[in-house]
Structure formats: C-alpha cells, structure tokens
C-alpha positions as CSV (number, residue, x, y, z in Angstrom):
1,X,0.0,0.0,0.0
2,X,1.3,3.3,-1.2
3,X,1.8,5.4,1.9
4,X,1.0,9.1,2.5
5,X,3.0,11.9,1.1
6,X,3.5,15.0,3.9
7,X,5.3,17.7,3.1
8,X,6.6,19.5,6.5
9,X,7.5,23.2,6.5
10,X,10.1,24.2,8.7
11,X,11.7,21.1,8.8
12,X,15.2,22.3,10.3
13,X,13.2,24.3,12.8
14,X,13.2,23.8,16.9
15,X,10.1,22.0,16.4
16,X,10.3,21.2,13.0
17,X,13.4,18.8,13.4
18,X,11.3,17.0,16.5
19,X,8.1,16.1,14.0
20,X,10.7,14.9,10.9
21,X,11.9,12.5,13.3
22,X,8.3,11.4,14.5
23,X,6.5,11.9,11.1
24,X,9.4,10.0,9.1
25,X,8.9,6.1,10.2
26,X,4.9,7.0,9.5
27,X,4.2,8.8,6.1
28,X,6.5,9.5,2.8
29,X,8.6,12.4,4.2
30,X,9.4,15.0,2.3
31,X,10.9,18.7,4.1
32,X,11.1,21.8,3.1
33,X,13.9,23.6,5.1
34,X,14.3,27.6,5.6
35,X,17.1,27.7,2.4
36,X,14.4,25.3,-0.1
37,X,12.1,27.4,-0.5
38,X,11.2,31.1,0.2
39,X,8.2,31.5,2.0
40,X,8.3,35.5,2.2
41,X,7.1,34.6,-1.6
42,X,3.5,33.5,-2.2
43,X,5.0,32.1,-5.1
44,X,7.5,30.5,-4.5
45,X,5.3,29.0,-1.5
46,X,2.8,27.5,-4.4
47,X,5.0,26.1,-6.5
48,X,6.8,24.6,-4.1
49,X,3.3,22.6,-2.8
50,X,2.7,21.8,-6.2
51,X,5.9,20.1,-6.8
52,X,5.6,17.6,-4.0
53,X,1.9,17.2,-4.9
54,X,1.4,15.9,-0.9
55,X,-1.9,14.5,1.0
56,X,-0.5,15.9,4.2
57,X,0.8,19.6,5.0
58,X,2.2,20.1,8.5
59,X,3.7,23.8,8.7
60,X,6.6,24.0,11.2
61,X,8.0,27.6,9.6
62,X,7.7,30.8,11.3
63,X,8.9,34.6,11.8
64,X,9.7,33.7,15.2
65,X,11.9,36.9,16.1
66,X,9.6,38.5,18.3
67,X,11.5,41.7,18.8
68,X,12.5,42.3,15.1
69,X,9.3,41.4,13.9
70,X,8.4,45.2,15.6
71,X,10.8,47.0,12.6
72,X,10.2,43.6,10.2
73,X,6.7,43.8,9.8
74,X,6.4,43.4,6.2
75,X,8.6,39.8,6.2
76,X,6.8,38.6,9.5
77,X,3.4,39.1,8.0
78,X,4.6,37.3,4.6
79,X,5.7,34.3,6.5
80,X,3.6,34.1,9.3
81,X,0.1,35.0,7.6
82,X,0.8,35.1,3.6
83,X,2.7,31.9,3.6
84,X,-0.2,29.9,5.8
85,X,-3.2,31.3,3.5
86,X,-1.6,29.8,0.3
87,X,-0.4,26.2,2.0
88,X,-4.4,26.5,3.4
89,X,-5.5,27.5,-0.5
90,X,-4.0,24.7,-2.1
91,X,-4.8,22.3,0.7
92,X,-8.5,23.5,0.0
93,X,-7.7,23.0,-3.9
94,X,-6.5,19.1,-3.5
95,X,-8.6,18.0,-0.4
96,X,-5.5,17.5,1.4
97,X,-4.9,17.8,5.5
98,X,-2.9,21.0,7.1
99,X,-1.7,21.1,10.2
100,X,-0.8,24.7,11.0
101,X,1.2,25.8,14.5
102,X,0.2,29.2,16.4
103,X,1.1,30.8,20.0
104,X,-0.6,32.0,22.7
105,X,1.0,35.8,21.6
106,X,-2.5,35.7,20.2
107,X,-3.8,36.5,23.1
108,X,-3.4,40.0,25.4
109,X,-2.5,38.0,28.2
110,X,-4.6,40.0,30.8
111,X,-7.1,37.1,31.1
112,X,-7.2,35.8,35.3
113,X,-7.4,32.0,34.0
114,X,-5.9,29.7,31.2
115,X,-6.9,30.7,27.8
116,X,-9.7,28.9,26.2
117,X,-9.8,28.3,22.2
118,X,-12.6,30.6,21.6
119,X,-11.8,33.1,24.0
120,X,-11.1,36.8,22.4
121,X,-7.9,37.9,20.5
122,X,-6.0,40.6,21.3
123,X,-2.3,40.2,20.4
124,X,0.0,42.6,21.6
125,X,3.0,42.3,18.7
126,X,3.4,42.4,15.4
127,X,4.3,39.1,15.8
128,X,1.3,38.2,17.3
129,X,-0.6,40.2,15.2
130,X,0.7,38.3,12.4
131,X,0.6,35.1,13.2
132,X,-3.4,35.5,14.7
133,X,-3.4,37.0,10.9
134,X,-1.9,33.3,9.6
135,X,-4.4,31.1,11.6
136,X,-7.2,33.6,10.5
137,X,-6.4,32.5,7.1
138,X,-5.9,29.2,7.7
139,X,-9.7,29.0,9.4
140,X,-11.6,31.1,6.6
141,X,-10.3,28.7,4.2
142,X,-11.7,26.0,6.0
143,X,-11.4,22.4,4.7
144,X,-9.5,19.9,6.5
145,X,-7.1,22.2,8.8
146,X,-6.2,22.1,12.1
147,X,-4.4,24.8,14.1
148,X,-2.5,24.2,17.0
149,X,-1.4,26.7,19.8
150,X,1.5,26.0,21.5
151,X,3.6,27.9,24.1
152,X,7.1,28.1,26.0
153,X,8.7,25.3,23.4
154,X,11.8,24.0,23.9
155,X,13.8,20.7,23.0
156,X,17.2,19.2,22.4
157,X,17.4,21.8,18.9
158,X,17.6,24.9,18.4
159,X,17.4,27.7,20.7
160,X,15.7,28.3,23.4
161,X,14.7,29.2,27.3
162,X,16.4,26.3,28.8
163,X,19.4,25.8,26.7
164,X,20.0,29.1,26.8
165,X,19.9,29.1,31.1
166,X,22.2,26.1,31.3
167,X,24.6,28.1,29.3
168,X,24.1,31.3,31.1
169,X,24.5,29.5,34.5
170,X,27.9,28.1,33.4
171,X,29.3,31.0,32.5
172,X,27.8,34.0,35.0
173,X,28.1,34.4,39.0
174,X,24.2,35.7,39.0
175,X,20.9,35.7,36.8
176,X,18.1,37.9,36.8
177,X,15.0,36.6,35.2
178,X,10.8,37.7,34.9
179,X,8.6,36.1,37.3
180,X,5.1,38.0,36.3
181,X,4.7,36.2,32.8
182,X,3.1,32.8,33.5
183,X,2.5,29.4,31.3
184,X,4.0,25.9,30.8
185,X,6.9,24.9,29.1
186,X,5.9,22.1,26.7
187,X,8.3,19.7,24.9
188,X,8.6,19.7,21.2
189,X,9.1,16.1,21.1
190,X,5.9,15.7,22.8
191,X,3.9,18.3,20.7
192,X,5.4,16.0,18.1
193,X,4.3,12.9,19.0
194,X,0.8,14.6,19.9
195,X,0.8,16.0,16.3
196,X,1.7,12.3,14.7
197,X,-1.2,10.6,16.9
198,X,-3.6,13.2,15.3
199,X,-2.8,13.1,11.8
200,X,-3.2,9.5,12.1
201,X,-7.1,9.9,14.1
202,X,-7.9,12.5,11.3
203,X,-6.1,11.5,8.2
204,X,-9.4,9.6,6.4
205,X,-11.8,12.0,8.3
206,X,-14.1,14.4,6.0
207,X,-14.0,17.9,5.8
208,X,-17.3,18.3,7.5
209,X,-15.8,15.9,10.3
210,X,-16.5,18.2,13.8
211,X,-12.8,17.6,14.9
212,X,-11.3,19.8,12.6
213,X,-10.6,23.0,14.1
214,X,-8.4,24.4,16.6
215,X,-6.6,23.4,19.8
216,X,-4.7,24.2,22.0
217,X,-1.9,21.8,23.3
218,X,0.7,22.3,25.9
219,X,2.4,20.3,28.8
220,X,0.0,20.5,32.2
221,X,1.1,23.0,35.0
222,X,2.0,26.3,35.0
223,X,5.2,28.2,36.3
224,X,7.0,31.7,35.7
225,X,10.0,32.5,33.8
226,X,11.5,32.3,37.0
227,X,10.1,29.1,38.7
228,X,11.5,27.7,35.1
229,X,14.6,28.8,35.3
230,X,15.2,27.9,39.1
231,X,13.8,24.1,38.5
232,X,16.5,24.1,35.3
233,X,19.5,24.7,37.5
234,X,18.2,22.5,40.6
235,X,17.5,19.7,38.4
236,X,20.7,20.2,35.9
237,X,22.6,20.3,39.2
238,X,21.4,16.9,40.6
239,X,22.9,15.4,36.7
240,X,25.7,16.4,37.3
241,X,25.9,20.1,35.2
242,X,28.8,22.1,36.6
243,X,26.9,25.2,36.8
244,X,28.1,29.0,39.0
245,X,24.6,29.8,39.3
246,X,22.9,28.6,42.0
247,X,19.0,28.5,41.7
248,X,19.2,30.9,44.5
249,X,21.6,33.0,42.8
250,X,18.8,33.8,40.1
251,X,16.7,36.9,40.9
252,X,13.1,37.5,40.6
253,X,12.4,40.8,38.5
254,X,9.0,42.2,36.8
255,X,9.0,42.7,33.0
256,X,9.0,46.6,33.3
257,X,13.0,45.9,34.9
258,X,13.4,44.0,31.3
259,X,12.2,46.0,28.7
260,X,11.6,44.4,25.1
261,X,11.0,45.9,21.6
262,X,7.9,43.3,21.8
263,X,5.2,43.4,24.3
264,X,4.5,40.0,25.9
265,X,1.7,38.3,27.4
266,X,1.8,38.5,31.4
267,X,-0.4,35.0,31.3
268,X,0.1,32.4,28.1
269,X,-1.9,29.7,30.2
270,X,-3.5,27.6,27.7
271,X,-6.6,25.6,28.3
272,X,-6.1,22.1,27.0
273,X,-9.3,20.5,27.7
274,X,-10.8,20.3,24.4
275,X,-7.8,18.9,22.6
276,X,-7.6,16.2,25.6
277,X,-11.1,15.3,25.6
278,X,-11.4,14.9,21.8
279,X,-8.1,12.8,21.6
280,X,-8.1,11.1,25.0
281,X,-4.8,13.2,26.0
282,X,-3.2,12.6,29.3
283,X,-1.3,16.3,29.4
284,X,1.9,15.4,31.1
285,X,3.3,17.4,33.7
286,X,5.9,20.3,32.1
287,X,8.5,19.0,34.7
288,X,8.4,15.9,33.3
289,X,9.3,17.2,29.6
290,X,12.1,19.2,31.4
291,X,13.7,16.8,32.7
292,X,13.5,14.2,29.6
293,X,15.5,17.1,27.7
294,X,18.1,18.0,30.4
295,X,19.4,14.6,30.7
296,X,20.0,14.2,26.8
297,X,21.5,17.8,27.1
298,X,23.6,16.6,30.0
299,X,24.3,12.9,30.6
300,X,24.5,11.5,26.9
C-alpha cells in the first residue's frame, strides 16, 4: 500500500526537526527547510506545494523573532500570515490535510485564568498580530485544517529558554530573570508525538468531520519564567551540570525591569481541555518534559 505523502515546513526548525523525526517512520517524508524554499514569496510558496503534490501539510515555519518582527513587519506578515493562506488555498484545492502551529501571543494575556480556544484575541505584537493574521487564514479557508497553539517550546534543537539558562548558568556568577509572565513549558518532542497521533485519528476523516478546528496543546502545570529557570539549574545540578549559578543565585524581577521591543503576554496559560477530551490526551506534567531534555542535554 502506497503510503502518505506530507510535506513538513520548517523542517530544520526547533520543532520542525522533532516532527521529521516522529512523522518519518509513519508517512512518505518529504521537508522543506528555511534555504528550499522562500516563504516571504507567495509564489514560490505554491510552487513549491505543487511540486511535492502531498496528502499531508504540517507547517513548522515561522517569523519567530519576536522583537525584530516590531521594525520587520512586512517579512513577518509574509511568512507568518501570507505563507499559511496559500499552504491552506492549495490544501482546500486538492482535499488534502494542514496542520498549522500558532502561539498564545495571540492573546493579550490579561485574562485571570488559562486561555480557552474561543476566547477573544487581542495580540500585543506584530508578531502576534501576524501570526493571529496566519491562523485567521488558515480557518476562513476551512477544509481539513487544524491549528494548534503551543507555548514556551523547547527541545534538544535549536534555541531556546532552557538551553540558553544552562549556558548562562555556566558562565555567569548571577541571573536575573521575569517572574510575572506565567505558562507551561511544553516539549517539542511531545507536541510531536501529539501532532503524529492526530494526523493518524484525522487523516481519512471528511472535511465536514467536527474535529477539525483548533486546539490548544501544551504540557500540564503552569510556572513563571523564573520558577522555570530555578527548576533548570536544581534539576541540571542533581545530573551532574557544573553550573556558578545557583537556583538561589537567580533573581526575581518584573517585565517593566526587562524592557523588550515586543510586548508579551503577562499569562500564556492555555486551556487544553478540548484537545484532551477529543483525543483522549493525558497532558503530562511540564517537569516531566524538562527533565527528559536536560538529561539528553547533559548525561548522553
């Protein structure tokens, strides 16, 4: 039996590397990485779709510097929100599955609880702005799409919060990070995984099937920049990591102390209860994902 074709997006990305990995043993592969094919061109974008003819796009890419995107608005909205509108046109055009990612930058943040899927937008960023632009897209074309908010990702690749506090804590006597911007630091390799399990659920499933749509999936708990960074250092500590930073060596400060060209959301808790109930999800705890990454970081 002739298997699949998806064509991933993003494929040398943070996440991106994570889902080639999972998606790989599963479907006919194919990747577009950030020098194959230029997605700041609608164009390009098309024929690019075209070429690999697939039953299955996942889209990994993204204008993910927050701060530039304030002085780079033009690019971000071409690859955040132009790029996403033509992979959902010529989805639409073939009958063939999306799978789009998104971020709780969609939201103002000023909400007391977690953030439910229907709740109101209000991005605070260009970057949010953009990428609430992309999903927007993405939904009006409809079809066989779904859109999945993530938040705080991080993983063995690329960059991000935790590698980037192990190395800091090696090489600095002190650390200062935010502790009034709340959410839960979710594992690509997870999102991954989730991602496979529900291309496989919705991969015969009709366009008028009710579980299209979208969701939001992150690891269960919630903690602040701070909390995060402390648990990084205790638990990289008890591996082995020869680190100068203590946890108690890292200082507590408010956002207004750390002042970025980019607003961000004081609360990216994301409600998760729709995406579990639909798939029968267990969330894991976001400790648990920590700890997974830190000893492949440190011990192998």
């Amino acid at each position: 039996m002739t298997r699949k074709v998806i064509l991933l997006f993003g494929a040398d990305g943070q996440l991106g590397r994570e889902l080639a990995n999972e998606l790989r043993s599963l479907y006919d592969l194919r990747c577009y990485r950030r020098a194959d094919v230029d997605l700041r061109d609608d164009v390009s974008t098309r024929q690019a779709i075209r070429h690999v003819a697939p039953d299955i796009i996942v889209n990994a890419a993204a204008y993910t510097a927050v701060d530039r995107a304030e002085s780079d608005a033009e690019v971000a909205y071409a690859v955040n929100a132009v790029a996403p509108a033509v992979m959902a046109e010529e989805a639409s055009r073939t009958g063939a599955m999306i799978v789009h990612y998104s971020t709780d930058y969609v939201f103002s943040g000023t909400k007391d609880g977690a953030y439910l899927e229907d709740d109101a937008t209000e991005p605070l960023s260009v970057y949010g702005r953009s990428k609430l632009a992309g999903e927007e897209a993405v939904r009006q074309i409809g079809g066989r799409s779904v859109i999945v908010r993530t938040t705080w990702v991080f993983g063995r690749e690329g960059t991000n919060f935790l590698k980037t506090i192990l190395k800091l804590a090696a090489d600095r006597d002190a650390l200062s990070v935010v502790d009034d911007q709340v959410g839960a630091p979710t594992p690509a390799d997870w999102i991954s995984e989730q991602t496979a399990a529900m291309i496989r659920t919705l991969e015969s499933a009709g366009p008028a099937d009710p579980r299209w749509g979208t969701y939001h999936v992150t690891a269960a708990g919630e903690t602040s920049w701070h909390g995060y960074a402390q648990h990084l250092v205790r638990e990289a500590e008890a591996l082995g990591a020869r680190l100068r930073v203590s946890a108690d060596d890292i200082n507590p400060v408010p956002s207004s102390e750390y002042p970025t060209a980019a607003a961000r959301p004081l609360n990216s808790r994301l409600s998760c209860e729709k995406f579990a109930t639909t798939f029968g999800v267990e969330l894991p705890d976001w400790r648990v994902g920590v700890g997974r990454v830190l000893k492949q970081l440190i011990t192998q």
